[in-house]
N, C-alpha and C positions, 0 to 999 in steps of 0.2 A: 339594575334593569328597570324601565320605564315600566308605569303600570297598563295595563293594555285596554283601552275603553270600547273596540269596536274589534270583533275578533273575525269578521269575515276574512276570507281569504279567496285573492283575484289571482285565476289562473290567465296571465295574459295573452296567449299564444295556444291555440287550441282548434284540429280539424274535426269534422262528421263527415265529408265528402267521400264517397263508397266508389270502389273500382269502377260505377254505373258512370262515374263523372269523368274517368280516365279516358283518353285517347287511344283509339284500338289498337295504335302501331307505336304503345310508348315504349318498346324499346329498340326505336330505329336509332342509331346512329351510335345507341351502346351495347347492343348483338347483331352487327352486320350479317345480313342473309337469315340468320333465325328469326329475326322479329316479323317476318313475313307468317314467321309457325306460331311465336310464341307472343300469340296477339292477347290484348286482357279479354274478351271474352273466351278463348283459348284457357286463361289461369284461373279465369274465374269457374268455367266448365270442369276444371281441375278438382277445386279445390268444393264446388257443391257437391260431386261425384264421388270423387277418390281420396275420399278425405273421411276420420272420423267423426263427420257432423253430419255425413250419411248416413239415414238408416239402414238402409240397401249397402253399403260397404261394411258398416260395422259388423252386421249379420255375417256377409262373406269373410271377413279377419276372422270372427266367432268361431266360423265353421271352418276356418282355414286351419285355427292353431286347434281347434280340439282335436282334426285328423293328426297334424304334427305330432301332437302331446298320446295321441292314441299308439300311433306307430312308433312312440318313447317307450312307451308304455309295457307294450311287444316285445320290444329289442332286451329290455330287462331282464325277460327272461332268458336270453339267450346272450350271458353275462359278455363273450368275446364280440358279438356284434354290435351292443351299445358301447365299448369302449371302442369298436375301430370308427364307428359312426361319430362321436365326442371327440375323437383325438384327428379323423378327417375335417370335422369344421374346426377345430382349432390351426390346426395347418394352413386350411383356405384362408380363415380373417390374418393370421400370421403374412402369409403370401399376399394377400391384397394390401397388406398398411407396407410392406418393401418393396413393393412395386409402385406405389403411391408416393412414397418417398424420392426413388430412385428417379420417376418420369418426373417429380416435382407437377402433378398436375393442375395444383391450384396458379403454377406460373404463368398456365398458359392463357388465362382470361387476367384482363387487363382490369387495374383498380376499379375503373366506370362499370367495367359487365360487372365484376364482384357487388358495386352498391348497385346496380341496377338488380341482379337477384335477391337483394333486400329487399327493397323497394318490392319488388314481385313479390315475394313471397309476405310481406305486411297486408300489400294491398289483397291479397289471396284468402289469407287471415282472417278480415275481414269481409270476404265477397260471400261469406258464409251470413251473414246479417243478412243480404241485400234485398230480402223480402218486407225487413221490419224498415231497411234504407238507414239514414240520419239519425233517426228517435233512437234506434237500438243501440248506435255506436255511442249517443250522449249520453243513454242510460249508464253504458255502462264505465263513461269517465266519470259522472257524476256519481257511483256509486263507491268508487275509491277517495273519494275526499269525504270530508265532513260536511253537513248540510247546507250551512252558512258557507258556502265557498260560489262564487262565479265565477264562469268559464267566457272568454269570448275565443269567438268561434270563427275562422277566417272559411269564408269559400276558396275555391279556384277554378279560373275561366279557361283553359287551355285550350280554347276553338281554335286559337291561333298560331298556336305551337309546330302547326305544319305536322301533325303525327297522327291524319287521320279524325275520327269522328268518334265520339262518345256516345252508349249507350242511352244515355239521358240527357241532354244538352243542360248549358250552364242557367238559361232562364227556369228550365224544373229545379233546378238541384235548389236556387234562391228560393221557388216556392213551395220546397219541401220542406227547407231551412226555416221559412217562417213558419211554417205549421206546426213542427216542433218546436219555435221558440213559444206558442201561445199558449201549449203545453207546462211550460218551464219561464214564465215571466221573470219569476224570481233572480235567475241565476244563468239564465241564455242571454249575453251581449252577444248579436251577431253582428258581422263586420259585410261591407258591399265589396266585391273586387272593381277596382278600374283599369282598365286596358283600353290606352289610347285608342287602339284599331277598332275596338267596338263602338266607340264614341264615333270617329268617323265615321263607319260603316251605316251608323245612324242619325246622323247630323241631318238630315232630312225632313225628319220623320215628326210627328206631333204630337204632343202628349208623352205619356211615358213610352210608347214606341222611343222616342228618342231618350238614347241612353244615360245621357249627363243630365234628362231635365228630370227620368228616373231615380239619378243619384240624388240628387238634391231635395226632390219631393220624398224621398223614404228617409232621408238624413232629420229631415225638418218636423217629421210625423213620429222620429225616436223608434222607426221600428227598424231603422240599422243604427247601428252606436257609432262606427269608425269607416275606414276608408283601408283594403287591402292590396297593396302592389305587389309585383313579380319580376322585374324587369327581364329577368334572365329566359324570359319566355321571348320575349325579340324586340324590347323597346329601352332607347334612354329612359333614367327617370324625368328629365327635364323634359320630355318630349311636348313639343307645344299645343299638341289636342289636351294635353292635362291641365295646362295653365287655367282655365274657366275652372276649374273643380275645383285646385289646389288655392284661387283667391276666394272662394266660398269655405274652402275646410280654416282656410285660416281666418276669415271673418268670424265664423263661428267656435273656431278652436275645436274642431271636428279631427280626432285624432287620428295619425294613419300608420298604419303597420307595415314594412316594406323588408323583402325579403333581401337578406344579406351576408350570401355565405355561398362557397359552392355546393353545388349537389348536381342531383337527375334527374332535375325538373328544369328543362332549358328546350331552347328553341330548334328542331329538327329540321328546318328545310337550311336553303343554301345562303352562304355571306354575300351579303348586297356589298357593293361595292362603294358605299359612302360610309360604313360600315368600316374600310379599312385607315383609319384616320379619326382621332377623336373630333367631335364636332366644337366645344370649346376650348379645352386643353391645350396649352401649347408651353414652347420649350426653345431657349434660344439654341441652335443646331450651331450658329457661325457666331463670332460676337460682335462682328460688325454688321451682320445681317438682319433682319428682322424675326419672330419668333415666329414654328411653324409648328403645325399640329403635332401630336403624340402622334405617332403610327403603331397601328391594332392590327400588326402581320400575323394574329393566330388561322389554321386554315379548320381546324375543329369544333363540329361545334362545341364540344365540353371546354375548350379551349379561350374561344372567342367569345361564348356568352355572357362569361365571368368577369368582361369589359361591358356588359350592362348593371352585372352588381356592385361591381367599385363602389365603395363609401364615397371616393374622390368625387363622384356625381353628383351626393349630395349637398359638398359646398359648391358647385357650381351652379345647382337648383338655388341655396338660399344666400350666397353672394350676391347683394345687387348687383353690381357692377358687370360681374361674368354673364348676370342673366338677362340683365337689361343689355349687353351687346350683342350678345346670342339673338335672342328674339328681334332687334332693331327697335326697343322703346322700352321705357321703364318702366320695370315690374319689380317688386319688394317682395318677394316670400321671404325674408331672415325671420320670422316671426312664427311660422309654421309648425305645426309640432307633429313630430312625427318619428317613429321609432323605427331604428336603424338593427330590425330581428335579426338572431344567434349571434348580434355583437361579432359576426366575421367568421365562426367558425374557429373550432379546436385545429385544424392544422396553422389557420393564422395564429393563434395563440402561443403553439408551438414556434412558429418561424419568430415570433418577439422574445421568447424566451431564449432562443438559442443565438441571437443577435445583439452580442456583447462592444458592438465597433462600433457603429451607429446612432447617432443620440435621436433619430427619428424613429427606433426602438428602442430606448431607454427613454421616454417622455413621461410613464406614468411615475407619479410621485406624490407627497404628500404637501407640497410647497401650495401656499394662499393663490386664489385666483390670479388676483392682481400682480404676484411674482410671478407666474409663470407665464402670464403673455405679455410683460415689458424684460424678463432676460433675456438676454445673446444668445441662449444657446436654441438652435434650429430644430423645428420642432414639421410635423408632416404639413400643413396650414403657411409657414413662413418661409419654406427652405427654399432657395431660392434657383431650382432644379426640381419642374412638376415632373420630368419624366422620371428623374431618379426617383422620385416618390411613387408613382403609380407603378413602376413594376418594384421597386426593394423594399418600400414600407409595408409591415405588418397593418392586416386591415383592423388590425386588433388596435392600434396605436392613432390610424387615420379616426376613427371610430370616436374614438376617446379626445382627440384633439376638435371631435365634431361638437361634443359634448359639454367642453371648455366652452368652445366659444360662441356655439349660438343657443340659446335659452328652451327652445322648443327643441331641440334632438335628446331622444332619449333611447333605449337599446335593452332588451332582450337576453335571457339567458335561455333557449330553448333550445333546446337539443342538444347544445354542447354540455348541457348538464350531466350528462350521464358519462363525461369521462370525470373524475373524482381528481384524476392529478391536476387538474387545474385548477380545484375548490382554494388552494393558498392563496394565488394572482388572482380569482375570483373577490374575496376576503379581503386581502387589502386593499383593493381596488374599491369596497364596499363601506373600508373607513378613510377615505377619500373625501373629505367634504366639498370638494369640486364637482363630484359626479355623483356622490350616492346616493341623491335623489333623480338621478336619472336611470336607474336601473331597474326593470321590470321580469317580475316570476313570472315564467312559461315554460311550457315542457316541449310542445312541438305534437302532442299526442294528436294521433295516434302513429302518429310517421315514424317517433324516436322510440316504439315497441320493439324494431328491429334490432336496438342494444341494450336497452332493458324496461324491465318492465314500469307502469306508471307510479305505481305504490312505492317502488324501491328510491324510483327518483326525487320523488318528494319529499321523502324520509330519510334520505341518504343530505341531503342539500343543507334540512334544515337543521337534520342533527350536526352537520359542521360548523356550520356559520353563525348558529346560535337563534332564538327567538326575537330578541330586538333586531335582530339584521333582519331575519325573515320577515318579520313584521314592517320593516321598511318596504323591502319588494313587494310584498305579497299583498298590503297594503295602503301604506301610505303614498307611495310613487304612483302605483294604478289608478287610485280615484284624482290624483291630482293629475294624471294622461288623459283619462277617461270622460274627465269633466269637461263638457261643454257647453253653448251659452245657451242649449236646451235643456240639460241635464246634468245638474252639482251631485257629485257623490259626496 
């Protein structure tokens, strides 16, 4: 083992943003008709109330079990009526788990409501802070690691998500964020979000009114570190209000974080119809005919937004060729750097694993750079069938072929860290000298609370993979993402 000269530890991937920043109606489109009741100020009125974080409820539980425990108390004397008393709720919880069984009631909500009551109830969790806001929730990731540890901190902008209106708009939630970073100089990287539509919306405007000249002016003063994407909230990532931002992150090596995996945080209103068709993507349909787009016929949105998170987006962002015909004039991002977060997700991980036919799923290996992008064998980048890629390739595989070949893509273990059976493909993926210095620690907190806790995952990670791995991640990779031509870690 290498001896260790610098023991900080970079947590790359990390929220503060409180239910205040959520959209009232975030779960329209994954509890149809309920989400009209079970709006977040709804969960959040839940969960300051009805919750032991109440003083006023705690009292009533107090006072509710000592009548209970009183009328126990009672029954003992009168030996026949605490046993039928005992052996009736034994019956009931008996009868209620065979009826439970028998209706199969978890069948009848679909996997989306399932993580969407996650999601609820994290964010719920947490709505119990929302007086201390931001500071309370860093305090207390910041108090499960060691002290020498930095966090960056991504916002999120969901004005445009179409699901309604949040408690505290996304310009407070920035200026709360920076008030706790002034707090925490040390160890608060915060990150700026960008969303095309806000830039539009402000393209106008003068001064930091306008959004992108905002970006740039807080990027260049170092009181934001990176650049945070979403796409699955309703935009390509090549979308061309981004192009100004994305030739200043890359003149300055301004690193950007961009969300890459499914979830239920996507776009709620309805599919535009340019929307059905990818915008550069295409595929030859006939062989004597000319190539024509992908078609994107999902009619859902948990369905169809997950064609804004495609990895495949991102060699179409840093392809010249793709980007400069898209646009109509030449632009260069291959040079970009930017991390491609949760690396696709644990169920992609699973569809690579389980995809034994396929050599667009078998690509990862230990074979030298230079072999593996002059062999024969078809990899997700060369195969000469974009459609059969964008729907059969593991994005776990696209991912990693991003990674091979353009210098600035780098990738994220956040949130899928907390499923363990994947630590082995994790691990040799990490002795990879292709990619292991592209791989970055993140956990996802406080979002990935909902499968375990933050302490367990940390701990769990790095007792597998060992100290010198972790030390790569958690280390060495982050300040060499992190660094830019304002700031050398």
């Amino acid at each position: 083992m290498k001896p260790i000269k610098d023991s900080t530890t970079f947590n790359c991937h990390t929220h503060t943003f409180t239910i205040d920043h959520v959209p009232n109606l975030f779960g329209k489109k994954l509890v149809p008709v309920l989400y009209q009741l079970i709006t977040m100020k709804v969960v959040k009125w839940y969960y300051l109330h009805l919750t032991s974080r109440n003083k006023t409820f705690r009292k009533f539980v107090h006072r509710r079990d000592k009548i209970k425990y009183g009328f126990l108390s009672i029954l003992k004397f009168t030996i026949i009526g605490y046993w039928v008393y005992t052996l009736l709720l034994l019956f009931f919880k008996w009868l209620f788990k065979i009826l439970a069984n028998l209706l199969a009631i978890s069948n009848l909500f679909s996997e989306q409501s399932k993580a969407a009551y996650e999601r609820f109830t994290t964010l719920g969790r947490y709505a119990t802070y929302s007086k201390q806001g931001q500071r309370k929730v860093f305090d207390l990731l910041a108090k499960t690691y060691d002290q020498n540890t930095k966090f960056v901190v991504l916002p999120m902008d969901m004005k445009y998500m179409e699901a309604g209106k949040p408690i505290a708009d996304y310009k407070q939630q920035l200026t709360e964020l920076l008030k706790v970073t002034k707090n925490n100089k040390d160890n608060l990287l915060p990150f700026v979000f960008a969303d095309p539509r806000r830039i539009v919306e402000t393209v106008g405007l003068k001064g930091s009114a306008n959004y992108e000249n905002y970006l740039k002016s807080k990027l260049s003063k170092k009181q934001f570190h990176g650049i945070k994407l979403y796409p699955a909230l309703g935009y390509f990532p090549f979308d061309k209000s981004l192009i100004e931002t994305y030739k200043f992150a890359q003149e300055h090596q301004i690193p950007i974080i961009t969300h890459c995996i499914e979830g239920t945080v996507f776009y709620r209103g309805k599919k535009k119809k340019e929307w059905n068709t990818h915008p550069i993507l295409k595929y030859r349909k006939h062989k004597d005919k000319d190539p024509v787009p992908i078609p994107l016929p999902q009619k859902k949105n948990y369905d169809f937004t997950t064609n804004f998170s495609n990895p495949l987006n991102y060699h179409c962002l840093l392809n010249k060729d793709l980007l400069s015909s898209y646009l109509g004039e030449e632009v260069d991002l291959s040079n970009l750097k930017i991390c491609l977060a949760h690396f696709g997700g644990s169920k992609e991980w699973n569809k690579y694993k389980a995809d034994n036919w396929n050599n667009y799923n078998n690509n990862i290996s230990h074979v030298s750079k230079n072999e593996y992008l002059n062999r024969t064998i078809k990899n997700t980048l060369n195969h000469g069938s974009t459609r059969t890629i964008w729907w059969n390739a593991s994005w776990l595989s696209v991912i990693y072929d991003l990674m091979v070949q353009y210098e600035g893509v780098y990738t994220d273990i956040s949130f899928i860290l907390f499923n363990e059976e994947l630590f082995p493909l994790l691990k040799f993926i990490l002795e990879d000298e292709k990619v292991k210095h592209k791989v970055l620690f993140g956990t996802d907190y406080y979002v990935v609370a909902q499968k375990n806790n933050e302490k367990a995952l940390f701990q769990n990670l790095r007792s597998y993979i060992g100290e010198e791995l972790f030390y790569l991640i958690a280390n060495e990779n982050p300040k060499q993402f992190l660094s830019t031509s304002f700031t050398k870690y």
